[in-house]
C-alpha positions as CSV (number, residue, x, y, z in Angstrom):
1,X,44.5,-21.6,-21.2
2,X,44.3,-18.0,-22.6
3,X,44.3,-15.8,-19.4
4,X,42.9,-13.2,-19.0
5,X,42.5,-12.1,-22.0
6,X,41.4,-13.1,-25.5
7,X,44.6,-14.3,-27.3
8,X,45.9,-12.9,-30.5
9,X,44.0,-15.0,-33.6
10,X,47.1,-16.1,-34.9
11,X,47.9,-18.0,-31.8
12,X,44.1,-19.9,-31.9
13,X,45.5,-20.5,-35.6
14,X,49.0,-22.3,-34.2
15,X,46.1,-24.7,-31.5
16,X,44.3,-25.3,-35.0
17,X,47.1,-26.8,-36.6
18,X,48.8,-28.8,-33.7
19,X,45.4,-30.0,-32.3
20,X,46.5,-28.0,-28.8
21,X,42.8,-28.0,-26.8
22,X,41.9,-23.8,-25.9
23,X,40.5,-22.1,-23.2
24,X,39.1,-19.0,-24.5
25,X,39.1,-15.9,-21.6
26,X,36.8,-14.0,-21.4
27,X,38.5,-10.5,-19.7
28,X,36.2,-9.8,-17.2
29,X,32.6,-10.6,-15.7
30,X,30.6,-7.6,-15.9
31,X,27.4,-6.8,-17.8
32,X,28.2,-3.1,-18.7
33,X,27.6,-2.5,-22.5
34,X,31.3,-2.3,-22.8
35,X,31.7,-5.8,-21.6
36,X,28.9,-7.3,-23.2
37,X,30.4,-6.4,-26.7
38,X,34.2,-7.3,-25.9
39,X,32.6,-10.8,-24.8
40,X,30.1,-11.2,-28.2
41,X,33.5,-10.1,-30.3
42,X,35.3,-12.9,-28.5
43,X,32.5,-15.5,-29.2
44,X,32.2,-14.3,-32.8
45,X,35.9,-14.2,-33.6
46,X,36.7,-17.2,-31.9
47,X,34.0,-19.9,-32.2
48,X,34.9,-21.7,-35.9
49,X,38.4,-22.5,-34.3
50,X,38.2,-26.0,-33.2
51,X,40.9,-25.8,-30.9
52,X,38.7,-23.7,-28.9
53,X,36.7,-26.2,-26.0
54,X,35.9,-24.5,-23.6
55,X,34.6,-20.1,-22.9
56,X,35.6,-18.6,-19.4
57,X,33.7,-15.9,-18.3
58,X,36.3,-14.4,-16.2
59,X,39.6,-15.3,-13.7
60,X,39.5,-14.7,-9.9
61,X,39.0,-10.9,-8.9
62,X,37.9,-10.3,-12.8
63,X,35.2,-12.1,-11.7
64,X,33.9,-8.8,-10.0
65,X,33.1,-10.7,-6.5
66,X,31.8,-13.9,-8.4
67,X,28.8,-11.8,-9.6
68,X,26.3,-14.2,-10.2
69,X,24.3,-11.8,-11.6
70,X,26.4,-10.7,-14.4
71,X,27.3,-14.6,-14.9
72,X,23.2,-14.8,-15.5
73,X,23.3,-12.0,-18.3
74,X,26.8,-13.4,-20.0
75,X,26.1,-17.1,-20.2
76,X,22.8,-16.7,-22.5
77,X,24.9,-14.6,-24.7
78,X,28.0,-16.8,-25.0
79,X,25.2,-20.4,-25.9
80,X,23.4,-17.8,-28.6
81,X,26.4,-16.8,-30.4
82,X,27.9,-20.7,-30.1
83,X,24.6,-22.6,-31.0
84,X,26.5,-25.4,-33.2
85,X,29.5,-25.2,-30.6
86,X,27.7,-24.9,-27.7
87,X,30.9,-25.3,-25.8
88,X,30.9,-25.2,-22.2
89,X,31.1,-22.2,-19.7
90,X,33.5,-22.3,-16.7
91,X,35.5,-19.6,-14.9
92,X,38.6,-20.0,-12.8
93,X,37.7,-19.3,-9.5
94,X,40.1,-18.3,-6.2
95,X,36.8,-18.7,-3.9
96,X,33.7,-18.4,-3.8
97,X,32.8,-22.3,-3.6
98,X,29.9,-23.5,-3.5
99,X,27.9,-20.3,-4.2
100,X,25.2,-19.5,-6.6
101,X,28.1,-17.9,-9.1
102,X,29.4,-21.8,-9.5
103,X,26.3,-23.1,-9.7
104,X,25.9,-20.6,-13.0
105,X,29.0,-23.0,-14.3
106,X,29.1,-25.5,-16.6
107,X,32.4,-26.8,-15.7
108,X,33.9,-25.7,-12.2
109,X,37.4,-24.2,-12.5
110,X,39.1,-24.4,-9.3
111,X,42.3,-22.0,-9.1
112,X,45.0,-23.7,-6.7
113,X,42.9,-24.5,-3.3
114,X,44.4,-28.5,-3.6
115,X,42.7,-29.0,-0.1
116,X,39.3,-28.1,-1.7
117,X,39.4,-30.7,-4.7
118,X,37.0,-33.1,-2.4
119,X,34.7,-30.9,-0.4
120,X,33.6,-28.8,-3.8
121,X,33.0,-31.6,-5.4
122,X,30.9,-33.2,-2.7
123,X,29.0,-30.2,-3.1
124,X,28.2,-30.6,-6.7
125,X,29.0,-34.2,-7.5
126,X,27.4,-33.8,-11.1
127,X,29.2,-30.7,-12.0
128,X,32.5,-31.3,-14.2
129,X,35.7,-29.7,-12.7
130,X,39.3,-28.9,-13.8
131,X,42.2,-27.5,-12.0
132,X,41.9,-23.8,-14.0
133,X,45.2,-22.7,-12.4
134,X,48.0,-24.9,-10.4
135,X,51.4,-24.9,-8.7
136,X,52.6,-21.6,-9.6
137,X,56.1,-23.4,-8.8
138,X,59.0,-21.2,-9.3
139,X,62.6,-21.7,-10.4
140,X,65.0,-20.2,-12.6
141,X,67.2,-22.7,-15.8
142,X,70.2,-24.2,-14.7
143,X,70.5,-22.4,-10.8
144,X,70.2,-24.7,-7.9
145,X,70.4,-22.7,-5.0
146,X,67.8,-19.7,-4.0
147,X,70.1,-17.0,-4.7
148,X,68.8,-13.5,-2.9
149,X,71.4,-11.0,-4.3
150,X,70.8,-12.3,-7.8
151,X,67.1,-12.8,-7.1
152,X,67.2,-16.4,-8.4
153,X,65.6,-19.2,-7.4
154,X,66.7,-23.1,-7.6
155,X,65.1,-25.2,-10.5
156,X,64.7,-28.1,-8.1
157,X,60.3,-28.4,-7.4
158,X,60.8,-27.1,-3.9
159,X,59.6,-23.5,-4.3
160,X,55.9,-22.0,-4.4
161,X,54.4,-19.3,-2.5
162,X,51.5,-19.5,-0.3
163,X,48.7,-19.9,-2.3
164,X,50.5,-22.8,-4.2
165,X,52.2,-26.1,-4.5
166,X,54.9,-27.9,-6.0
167,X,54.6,-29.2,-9.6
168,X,54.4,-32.7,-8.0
169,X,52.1,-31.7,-5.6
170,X,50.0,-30.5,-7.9
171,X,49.3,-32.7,-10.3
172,X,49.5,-35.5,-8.0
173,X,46.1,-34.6,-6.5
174,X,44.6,-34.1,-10.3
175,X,45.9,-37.6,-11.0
176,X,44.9,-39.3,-8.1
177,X,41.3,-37.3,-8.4
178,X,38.8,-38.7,-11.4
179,X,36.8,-36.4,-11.2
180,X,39.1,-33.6,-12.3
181,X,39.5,-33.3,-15.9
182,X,43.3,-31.9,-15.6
183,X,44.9,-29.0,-14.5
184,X,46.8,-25.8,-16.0
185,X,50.0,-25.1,-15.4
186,X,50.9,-21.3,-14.2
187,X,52.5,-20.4,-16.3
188,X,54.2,-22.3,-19.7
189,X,56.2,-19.4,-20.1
190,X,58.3,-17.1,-17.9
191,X,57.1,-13.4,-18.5
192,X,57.6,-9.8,-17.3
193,X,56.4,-9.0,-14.1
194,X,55.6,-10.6,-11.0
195,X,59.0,-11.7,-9.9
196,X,57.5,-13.7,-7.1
197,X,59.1,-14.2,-4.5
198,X,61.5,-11.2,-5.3
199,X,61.3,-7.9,-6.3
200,X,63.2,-5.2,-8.1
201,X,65.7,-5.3,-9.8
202,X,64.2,-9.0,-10.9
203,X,62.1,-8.0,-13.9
204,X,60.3,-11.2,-14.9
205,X,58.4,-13.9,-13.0
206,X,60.0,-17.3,-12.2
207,X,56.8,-19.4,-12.6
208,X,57.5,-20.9,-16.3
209,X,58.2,-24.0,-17.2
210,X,60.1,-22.6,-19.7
211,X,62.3,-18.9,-19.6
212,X,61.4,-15.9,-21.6
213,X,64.2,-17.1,-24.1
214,X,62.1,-20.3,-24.9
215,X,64.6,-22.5,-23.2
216,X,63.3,-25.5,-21.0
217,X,63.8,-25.8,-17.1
218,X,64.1,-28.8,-15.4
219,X,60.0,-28.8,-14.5
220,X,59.9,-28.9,-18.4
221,X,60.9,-32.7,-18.4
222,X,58.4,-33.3,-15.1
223,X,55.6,-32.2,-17.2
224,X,56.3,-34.4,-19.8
225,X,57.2,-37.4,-17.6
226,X,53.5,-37.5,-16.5
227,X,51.9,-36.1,-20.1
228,X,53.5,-38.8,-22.3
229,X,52.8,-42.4,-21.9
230,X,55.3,-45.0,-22.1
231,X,54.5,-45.8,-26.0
232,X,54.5,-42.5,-27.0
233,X,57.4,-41.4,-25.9
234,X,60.2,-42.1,-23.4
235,X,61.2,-39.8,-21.4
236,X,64.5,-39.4,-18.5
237,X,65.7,-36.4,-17.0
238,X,68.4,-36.2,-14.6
239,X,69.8,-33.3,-12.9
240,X,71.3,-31.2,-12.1
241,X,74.2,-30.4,-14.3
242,X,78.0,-31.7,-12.8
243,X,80.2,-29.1,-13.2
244,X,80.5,-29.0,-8.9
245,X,84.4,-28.2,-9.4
246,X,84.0,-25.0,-11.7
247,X,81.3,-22.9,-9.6
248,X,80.5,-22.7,-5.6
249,X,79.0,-26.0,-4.1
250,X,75.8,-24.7,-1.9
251,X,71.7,-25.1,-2.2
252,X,71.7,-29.2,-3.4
253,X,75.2,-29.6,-3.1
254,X,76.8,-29.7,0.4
255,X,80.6,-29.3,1.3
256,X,81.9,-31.3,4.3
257,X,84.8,-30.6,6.4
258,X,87.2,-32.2,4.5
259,X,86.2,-30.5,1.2
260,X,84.5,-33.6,-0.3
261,X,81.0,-32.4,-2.0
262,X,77.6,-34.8,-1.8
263,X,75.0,-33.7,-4.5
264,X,71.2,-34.2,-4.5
265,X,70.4,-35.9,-8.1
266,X,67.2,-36.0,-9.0
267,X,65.3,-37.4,-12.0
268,X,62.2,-37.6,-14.0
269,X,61.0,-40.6,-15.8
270,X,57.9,-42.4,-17.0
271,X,59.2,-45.3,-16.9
272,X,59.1,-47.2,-13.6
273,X,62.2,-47.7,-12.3
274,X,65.6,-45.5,-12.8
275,X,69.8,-46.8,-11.4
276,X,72.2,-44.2,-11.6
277,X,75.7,-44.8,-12.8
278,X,78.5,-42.3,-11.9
279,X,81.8,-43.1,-14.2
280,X,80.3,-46.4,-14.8
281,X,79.5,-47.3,-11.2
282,X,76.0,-48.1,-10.2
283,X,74.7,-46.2,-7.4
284,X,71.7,-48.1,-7.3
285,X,68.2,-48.6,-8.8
286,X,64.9,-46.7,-7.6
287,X,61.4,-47.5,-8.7
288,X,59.4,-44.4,-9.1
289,X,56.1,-43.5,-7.5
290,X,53.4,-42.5,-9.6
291,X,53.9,-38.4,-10.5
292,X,56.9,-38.1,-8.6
293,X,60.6,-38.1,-9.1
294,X,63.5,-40.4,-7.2
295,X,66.7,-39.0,-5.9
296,X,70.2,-40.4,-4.5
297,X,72.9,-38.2,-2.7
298,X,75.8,-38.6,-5.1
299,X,79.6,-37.7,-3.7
300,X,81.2,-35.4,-6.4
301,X,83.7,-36.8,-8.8
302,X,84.6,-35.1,-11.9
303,X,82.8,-37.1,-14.6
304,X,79.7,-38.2,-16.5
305,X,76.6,-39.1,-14.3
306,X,74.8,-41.5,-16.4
307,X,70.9,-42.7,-15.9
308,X,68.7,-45.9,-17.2
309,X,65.4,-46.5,-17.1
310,X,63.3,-49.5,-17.2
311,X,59.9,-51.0,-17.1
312,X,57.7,-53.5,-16.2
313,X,60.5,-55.2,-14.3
314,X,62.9,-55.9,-17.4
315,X,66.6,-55.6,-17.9
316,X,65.9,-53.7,-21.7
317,X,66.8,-50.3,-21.8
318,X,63.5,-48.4,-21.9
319,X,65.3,-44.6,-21.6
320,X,68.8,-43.0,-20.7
321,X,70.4,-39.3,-20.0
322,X,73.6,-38.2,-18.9
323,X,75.5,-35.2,-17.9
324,X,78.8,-34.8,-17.4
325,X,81.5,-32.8,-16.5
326,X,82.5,-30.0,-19.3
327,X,85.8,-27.8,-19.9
328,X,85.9,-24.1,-20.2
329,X,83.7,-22.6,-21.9
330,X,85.6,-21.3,-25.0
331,X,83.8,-21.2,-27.7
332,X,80.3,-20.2,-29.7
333,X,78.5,-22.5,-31.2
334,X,74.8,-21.9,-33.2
335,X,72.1,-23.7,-34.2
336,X,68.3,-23.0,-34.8
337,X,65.6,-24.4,-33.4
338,X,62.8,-23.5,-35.5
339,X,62.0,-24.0,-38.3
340,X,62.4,-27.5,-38.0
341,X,62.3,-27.2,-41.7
342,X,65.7,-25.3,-41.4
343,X,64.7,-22.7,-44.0
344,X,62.7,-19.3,-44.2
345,X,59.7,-18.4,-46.0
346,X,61.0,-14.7,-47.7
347,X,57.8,-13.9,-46.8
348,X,58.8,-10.3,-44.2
349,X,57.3,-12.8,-41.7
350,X,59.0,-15.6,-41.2
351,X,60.7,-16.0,-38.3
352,X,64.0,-17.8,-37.0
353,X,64.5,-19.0,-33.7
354,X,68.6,-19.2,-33.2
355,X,70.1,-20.9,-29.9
356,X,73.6,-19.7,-29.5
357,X,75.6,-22.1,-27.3
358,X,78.9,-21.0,-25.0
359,X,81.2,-24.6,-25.3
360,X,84.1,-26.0,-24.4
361,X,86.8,-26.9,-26.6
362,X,85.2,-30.2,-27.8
363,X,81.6,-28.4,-28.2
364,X,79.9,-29.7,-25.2
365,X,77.4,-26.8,-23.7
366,X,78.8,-25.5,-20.5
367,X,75.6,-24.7,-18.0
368,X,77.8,-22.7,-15.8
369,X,79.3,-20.4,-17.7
370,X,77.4,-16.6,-18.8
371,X,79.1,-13.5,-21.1
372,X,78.3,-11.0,-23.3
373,X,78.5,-11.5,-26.7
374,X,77.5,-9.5,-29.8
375,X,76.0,-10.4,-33.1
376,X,75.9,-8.8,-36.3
377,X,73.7,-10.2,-39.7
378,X,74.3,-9.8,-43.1
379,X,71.9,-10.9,-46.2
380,X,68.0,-10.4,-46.7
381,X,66.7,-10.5,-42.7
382,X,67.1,-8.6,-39.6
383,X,67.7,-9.6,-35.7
384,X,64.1,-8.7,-34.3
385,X,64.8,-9.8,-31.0
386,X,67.5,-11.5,-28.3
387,X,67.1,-12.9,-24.8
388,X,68.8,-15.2,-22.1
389,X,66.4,-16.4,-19.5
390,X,67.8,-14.3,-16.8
391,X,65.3,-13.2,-14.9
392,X,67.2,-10.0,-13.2
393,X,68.5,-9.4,-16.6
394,X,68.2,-5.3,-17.8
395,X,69.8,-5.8,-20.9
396,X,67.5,-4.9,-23.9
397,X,65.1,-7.8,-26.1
398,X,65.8,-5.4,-28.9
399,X,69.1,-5.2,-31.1
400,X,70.7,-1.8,-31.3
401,X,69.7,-2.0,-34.9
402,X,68.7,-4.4,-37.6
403,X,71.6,-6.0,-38.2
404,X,73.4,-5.6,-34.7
405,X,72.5,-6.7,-31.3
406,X,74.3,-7.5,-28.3
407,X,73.0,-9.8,-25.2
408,X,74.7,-12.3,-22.5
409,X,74.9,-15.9,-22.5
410,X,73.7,-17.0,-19.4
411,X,73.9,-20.4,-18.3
412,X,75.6,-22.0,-21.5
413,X,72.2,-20.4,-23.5
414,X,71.3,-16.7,-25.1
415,X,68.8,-17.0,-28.1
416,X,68.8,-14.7,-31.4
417,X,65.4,-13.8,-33.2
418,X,66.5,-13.5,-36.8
419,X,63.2,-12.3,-39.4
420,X,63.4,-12.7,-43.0
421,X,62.7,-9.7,-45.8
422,X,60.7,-10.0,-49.0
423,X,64.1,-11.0,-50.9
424,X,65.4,-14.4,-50.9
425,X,68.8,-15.3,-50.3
426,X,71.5,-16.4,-47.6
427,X,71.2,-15.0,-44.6
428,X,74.8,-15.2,-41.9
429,X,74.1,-14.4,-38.5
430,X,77.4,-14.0,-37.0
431,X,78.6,-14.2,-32.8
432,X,81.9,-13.2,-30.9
433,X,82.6,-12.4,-27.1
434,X,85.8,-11.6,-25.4
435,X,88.2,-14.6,-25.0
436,X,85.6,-17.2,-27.1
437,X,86.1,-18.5,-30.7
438,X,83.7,-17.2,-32.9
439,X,80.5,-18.5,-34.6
440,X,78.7,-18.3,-37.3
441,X,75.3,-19.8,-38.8
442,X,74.4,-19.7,-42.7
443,X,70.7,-19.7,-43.7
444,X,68.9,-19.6,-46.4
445,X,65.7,-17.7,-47.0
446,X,63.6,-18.6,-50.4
447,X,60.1,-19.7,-51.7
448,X,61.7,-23.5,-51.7
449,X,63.1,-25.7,-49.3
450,X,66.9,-24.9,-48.4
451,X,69.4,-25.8,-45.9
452,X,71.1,-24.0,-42.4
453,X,74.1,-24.2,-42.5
454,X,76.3,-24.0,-39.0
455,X,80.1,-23.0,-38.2
């Protein structure tokens, strides 16, 4: 879902090519000239992209009041400019149900409001509906305990403000509902502003399901534990990490009396059933419940925390995760995650997305461990942009020039933008921090297929 806004084109382009399905936004529901020509050069910009399925007129207070009078003068124009289309028209709506602005609808967007699902559509049993805006979950990569002097808030799906609900909670009434076409998640991303439940210094929101660095929280893998079906694509999750004798045990890990530490272990899986193993030991098997997660209280013992999962009842491995217990973090380590191609276009476009790594001494990622680090570049590109996750971060996105940036790991992650020139040739982007072995990655930038090479 674009919201509220209409997207930039070359983001409809991206939904082209990877068959993503669109909800084109509208900005806002009002029949001023103005609006009336930002909302025919949405339709006309937008309608030969077929990722687009779907035109809102407008989300919650854009939607002037639920002004069914300006819905009456915007619909017509939206079916004349989309007469081969003819896509539907829906809105995501906060309230307001069951008025004459939804009855304007052709699909009912429903924004949070779980409790509603049943009564709006007893009340228009014929009119298609979809969850326009859900959860608004918040957590932060990697931190399990609310922290209030940091302003960070634990990954585990426990947190969600008053108008929401957990991630479970959330799309548990969608599933259980046929009558709901699906939900959308707010948000994909973490972005700036809104630092529910906090406030200044925290500069970014905690809703993602994935930090303004790109990196994945542990929702990420909830998501897809309920998206992906069995044949498609296995999926197992377990966290959190297990480094319990390196950092403070609090939030899902308690400390008794005598110093021993019991952690909350949760995991994701569509499979149906999920036994734990701690250094090799079952703790026991779980089935899961449909769109949830299962859990055991595991006594802390340094060492690798191991997970299977099974189905329909049989003994074959159908999925497995670990995480284990790492050293000190001592080391950099870098690697890029796009383009999977592992080359650049020298284009002056192309872009590199690094993920720069603080490991121990046999290269294992160490989640607990955050410091600054610098990077210089040499060869035909420039660092465009760098970023952690950290959502009371202040440091800037932007290198201190082309070829020189610095940012903090935090959390075992920091990410590096790296953008290629006209010229083609190898490009080295280079790391070093205070008490950590260096790192380097190679790549190589052409009109031809090439490698990436990592040190």
């Amino acid at each position: 879902r674009m919201a509220h806004n209409p997207p930039t084109p070359a983001l409809l382009d991206e939904c082209d090519r990877q068959g993503m399905l669109v909800w084109d936004e509208n900005h806002r529901n009002r029949a001023s000239p103005d609006m009336i020509e930002d909302l025919k050069s949405l339709i006309l910009r937008d309608r030969n992209h077929p990722s687009v399925i779907m035109w809102s007129l407008c989300n919650e207070a854009l939607c002037e009041n639920f002004n069914v009078d300006a819905a009456k003068v915007l619909k017509p124009i939206v079916k004349e400019l989309d007469p081969w289309g003819q896509r539907p028209v829906t809105a995501a709506m906060n309230g307001g149900y069951g008025g004459a602005f939804q009855d304007v609808l052709d699909v009912m967007g429903v924004n949070y409001h779980i409790g509603n699902y049943d009564s709006i559509h007893r009340s228009h049993p014929n009119q298609p509906m979809i969850g326009s805006e859900t959860s608004s979950d918040y957590s932060d990569r990697s931190i399990y305990a609310n922290d209030e002097v940091n302003n960070y808030v634990s990954a585990y799906d426990v947190n969600y403000p008053g108008w929401g609900n957990t991630a479970e909670d959330a799309w548990c009434a969608i599933a259980q509902r046929d009558f709901i076409a699906g939900g959308f998640y707010w948000t994909g991303f973490d972005y700036k502003g809104e630092p529910t439940p906090y406030g200044w210094p925290n500069v970014n929101s905690h809703f993602g399901v994935i930090d303004e660095a790109g990196f994945p929280k542990d929702n990420y893998f909830y998501h897809q534990s309920v998206f992906f079906t069995p044949e498609r694509k296995p999926i197992l999750h377990i966290f959190p990490h297990w480094n319990w004798d390196q950092i403070d045990c609090k939030g899902i890990c308690l400390q008794g009396g005598d110093g021993s530490k019991t952690v909350d272990v949760w995991a994701y899986t569509n499979g149906d059933a999920v036994e734990l193993f701690l250094n090799n030991k079952s703790l026991g098997r779980k089935d899961m419940k449909t769109c949830r997660h299962v859990n055991w209280q595991v006594p802390f013992a340094v060492g690798e925390l191991r997970a299977v999962a099974y189905r329909k009842g049989a003994e074959q491995v159908f999925a497995k995760d670990t995480v284990a217990t790492t050293g000190k973090a001592s080391g950099i380590a870098l690697e890029t995650e796009w383009p999977l191609s592992a080359a650049l276009k020298a284009d002056g476009t192309d872009t590199a997305l690094v993920t720069v790594r603080l490991v121990d001494d046999v290269g294992n990622t160490v989640p607990t461990a955050s410091a600054p680090l610098q990077f210089s570049l040499s060869g035909p590109a420039q660092i465009i942009g760098l970023g952690n996750g950290n959502p009371s971060s202040h440091e800037h996105d932007k290198p201190e020039t082309s070829t020189y940036g610095s940012r903090s790991a935090w959390n075992g992650l920091a990410r590096v933008v790296v953008q290629a020139s006209k010229t083609a040739g190898h490009i080295v982007l280079t790391a070093s921090g205070k008490g950590f072995k260096g790192g380097h990655i190679t790549i190589a930038s052409g009109t031809t297929s090439s490698s990436i090479i990592t040190a």
